[in-house]
N, C-alpha and C positions, 0 to 999 in steps of 0.2 A: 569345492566342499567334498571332505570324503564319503563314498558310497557307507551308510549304516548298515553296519555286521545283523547276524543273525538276533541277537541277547537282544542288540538297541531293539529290532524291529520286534519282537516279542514284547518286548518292557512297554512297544510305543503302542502296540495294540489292546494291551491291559491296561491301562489308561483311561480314564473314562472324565476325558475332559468336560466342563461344565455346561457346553454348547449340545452335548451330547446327553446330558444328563436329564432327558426331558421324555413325556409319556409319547411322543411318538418325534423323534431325531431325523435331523437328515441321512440320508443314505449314507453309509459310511464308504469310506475309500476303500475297504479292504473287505475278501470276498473270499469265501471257500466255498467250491463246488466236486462234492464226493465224483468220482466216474466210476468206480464200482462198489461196492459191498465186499465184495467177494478181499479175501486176505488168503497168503500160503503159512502162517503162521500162528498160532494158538497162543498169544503169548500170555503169560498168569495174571498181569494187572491191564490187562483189556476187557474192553467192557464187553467183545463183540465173543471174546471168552468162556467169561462168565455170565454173559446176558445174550444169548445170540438170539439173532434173527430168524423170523422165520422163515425168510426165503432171498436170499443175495443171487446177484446180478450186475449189469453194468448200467450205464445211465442211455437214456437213449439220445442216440446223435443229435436229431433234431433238437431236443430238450438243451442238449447242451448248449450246441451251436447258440441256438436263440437266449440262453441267458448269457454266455461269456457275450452275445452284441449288444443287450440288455444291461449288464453290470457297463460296459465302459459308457455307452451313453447316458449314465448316470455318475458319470465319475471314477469310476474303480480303479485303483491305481496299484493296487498289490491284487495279482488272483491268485491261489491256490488252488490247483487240480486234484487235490483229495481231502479226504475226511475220517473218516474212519476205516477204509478200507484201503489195500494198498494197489496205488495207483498204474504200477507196471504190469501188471494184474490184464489193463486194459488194451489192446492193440490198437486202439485210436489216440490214445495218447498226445501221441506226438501230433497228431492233426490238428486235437485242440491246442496244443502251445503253438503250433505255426498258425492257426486262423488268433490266436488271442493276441499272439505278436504286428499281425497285420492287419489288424484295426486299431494297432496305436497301443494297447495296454503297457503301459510299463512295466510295469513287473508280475513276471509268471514264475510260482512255482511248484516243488512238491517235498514232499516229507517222503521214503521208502524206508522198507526193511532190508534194502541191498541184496538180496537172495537172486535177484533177477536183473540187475544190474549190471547186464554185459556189456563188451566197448560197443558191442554193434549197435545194442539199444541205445545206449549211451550217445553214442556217436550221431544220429539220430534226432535226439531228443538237443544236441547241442546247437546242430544244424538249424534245426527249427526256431532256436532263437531261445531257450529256457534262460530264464536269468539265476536260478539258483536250485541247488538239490539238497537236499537237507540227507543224513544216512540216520538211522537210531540204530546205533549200536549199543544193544543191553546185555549183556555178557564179556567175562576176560578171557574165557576160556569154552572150549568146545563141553566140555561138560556141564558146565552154568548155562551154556544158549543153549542147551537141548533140557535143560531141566525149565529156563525160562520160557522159553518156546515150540516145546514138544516134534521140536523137527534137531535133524542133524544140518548144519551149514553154513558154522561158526567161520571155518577156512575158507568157505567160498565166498560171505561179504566181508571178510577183511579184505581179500584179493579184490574184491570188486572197487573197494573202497581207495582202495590204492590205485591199480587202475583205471579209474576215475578221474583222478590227479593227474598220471602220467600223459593219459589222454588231451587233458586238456593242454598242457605242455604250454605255451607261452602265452596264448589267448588270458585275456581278461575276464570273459565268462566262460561258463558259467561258476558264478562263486561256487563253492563247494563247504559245507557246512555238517555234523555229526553233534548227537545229544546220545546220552547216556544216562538212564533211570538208573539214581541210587536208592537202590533197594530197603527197605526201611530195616535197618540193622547195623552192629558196631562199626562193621571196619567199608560203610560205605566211601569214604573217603578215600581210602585205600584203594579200591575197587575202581573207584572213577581217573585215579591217577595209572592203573593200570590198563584201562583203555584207553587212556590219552598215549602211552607208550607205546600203545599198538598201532592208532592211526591218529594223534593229532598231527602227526608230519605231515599228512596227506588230506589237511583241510586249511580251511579258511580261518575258522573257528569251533571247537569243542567245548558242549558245554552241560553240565550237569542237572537232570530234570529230577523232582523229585519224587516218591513214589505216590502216587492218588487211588483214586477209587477204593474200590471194597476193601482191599487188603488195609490203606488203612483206615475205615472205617469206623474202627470202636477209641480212636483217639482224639480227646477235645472238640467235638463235632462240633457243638453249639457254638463255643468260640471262632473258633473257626469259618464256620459257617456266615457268623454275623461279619468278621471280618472281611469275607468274600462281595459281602452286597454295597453297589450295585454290582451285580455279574457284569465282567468287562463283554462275555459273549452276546450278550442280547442287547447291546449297545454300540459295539465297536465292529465287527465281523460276523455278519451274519454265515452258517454252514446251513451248505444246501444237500440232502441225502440223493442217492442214486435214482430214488424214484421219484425225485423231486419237490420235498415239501423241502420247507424252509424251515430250521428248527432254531429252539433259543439256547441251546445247548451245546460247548463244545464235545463233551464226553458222552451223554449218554443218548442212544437213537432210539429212545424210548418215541412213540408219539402221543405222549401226553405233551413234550415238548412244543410239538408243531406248532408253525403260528401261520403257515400258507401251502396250499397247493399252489405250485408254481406249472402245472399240465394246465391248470384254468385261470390263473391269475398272474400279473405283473409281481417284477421282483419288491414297486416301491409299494405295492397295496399291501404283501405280505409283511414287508416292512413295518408299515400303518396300521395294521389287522387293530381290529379291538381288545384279540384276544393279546398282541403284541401287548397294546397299552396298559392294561391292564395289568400284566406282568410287570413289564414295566416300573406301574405305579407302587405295588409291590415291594420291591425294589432297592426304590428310591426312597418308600419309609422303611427300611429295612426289619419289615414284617413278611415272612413269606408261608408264613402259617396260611394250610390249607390250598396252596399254590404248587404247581408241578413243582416246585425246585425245595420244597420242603424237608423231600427227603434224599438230597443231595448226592451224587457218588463222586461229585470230583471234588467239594470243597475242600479235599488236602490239599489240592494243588494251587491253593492260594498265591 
């Protein structure tokens, strides 16, 4: 059977199969675990942005360790090593993909902003057994990524992004994979076939995200919004933040979110919380009046 591409595995975690579809679900197979806060980038439709934190960091070892042995002996069979923060960021990294590789996990991976992306880390991070890299490249040109992400270094992740590629050379893994936010405007189309020129050559698969949160915010919410329920994220893939709670949220680290401290609690009780079910139940009558998710910042990203 062939290995599922990046799109299927997204499509399959938005999914909110009928087994799933219950006030308190089994553990799902799929599992994000932030390792830092911390990001080298600003970019405009980030929520960590325009909503920051008040104090980023990385995740503590122990913490980690003990939930990637925790997630697979509960089944986890896709991990993610980050969340909202970017992952290279972290120099244990790669310890976590070699300890989640040898305990069995199938599949490890991460999402970057390439900035930091060298063969050495790379090289590295391939060793240890990473099954896929995801790049987000959101700009065509060096004056777009410095307007979108307040940093100069448009040249340095296309180079990284390539590469990347080159690196891998005839190996099988790590897949290698790129997304591109079409920015909510006319010639997004345009835009996203102009970063595929630049580096769909040197991937797996590229593919087009659309633009969310605040920016767009003042369009069709309520539609929208109802469209979104149930949220595939508090049913399908639980995200786990740097300091450890457990939130229902893919986008926002708000902790109105939270549904566990995972420093005093197992991953399936936060799972089970009450305050889980309840959201939950929520939901699943797709009323969420007066519920953390009420006043949404990702439901564009339907």
């Amino acid at each position: 059977m062939t290995e599922a591409g990046i799109v299927e595995r997204v499509a399959e975690t938005r999914r909110v199969e009928p087994s799933m579809a219950v006030e308190r679900p089994p553990f799902p197979t799929k599992l994000k675990i932030e390792v830092t806060g911390r990001c080298d980038l600003r970019c405009s439709f980030c929520t960590l942005t325009y909503k920051p934190r008040s104090a980023k960091g990385d995740i503590e070892p122990a913490l980690a360790f003990r939930v990637i042995r925790e997630a697979r002996d509960l089944g986890v069979r896709d991990l993610g090593l980050f969340w909202l923060g970017e992952p290279l960021l972290n120099a244990r990294l790669t310890e976590y993909v070699a300890y989640a590789k040898a305990i069995g996990t199938p599949y490890v991976f991460i999402t970057t902003n390439g900035r930091l992306a060298s063969t050495t880390r790379l090289r590295d991070l391939y060793d240890a057994g990473i099954d896929s890299i995801k790049f987000s490249v959101n700009a065509v040109d060096a004056q777009e990524y410095r307007r979108v992400t307040a940093v100069d270094a448009f040249d340095r992740v296309i180079s990284n992004v390539r590469g990347a590629w080159e690196l891998r050379g005839a190996r099988a893994q790590p897949k290698l994979y790129a997304s591109t936010v079409v920015l909510d405007e006319p010639d997004g189309e345009r835009r996203f076939e102009a970063a595929h020129r630049l580096i769909g050559a040197y991937v797996d698969q590229h593919y087009a995200l659309r633009q969310y949160g605040i920016q767009a915010a003042a369009k069709h919410r309520a539609a929208v919004l109802l469209a979104m329920l149930p949220c595939w994220s508090l049913f399908t893939e639980p995200h786990i933040s740097y300091t450890g709670w457990m939130s229902a949220c893919f986008y926002d680290h708000d902790p109105k979110y939270y549904l566990g401290d995972l420093t005093v609690s197992t991953l399936i009780a936060a799972w089970h919380s009450e305050r889980a079910a309840a959201l939950r139940r929520a939901h699943l009558a797709k009323d969420v009046a007066g519920t953390p998710c009420a006043d949404c910042l990702a439901y564009a990203h339907a």
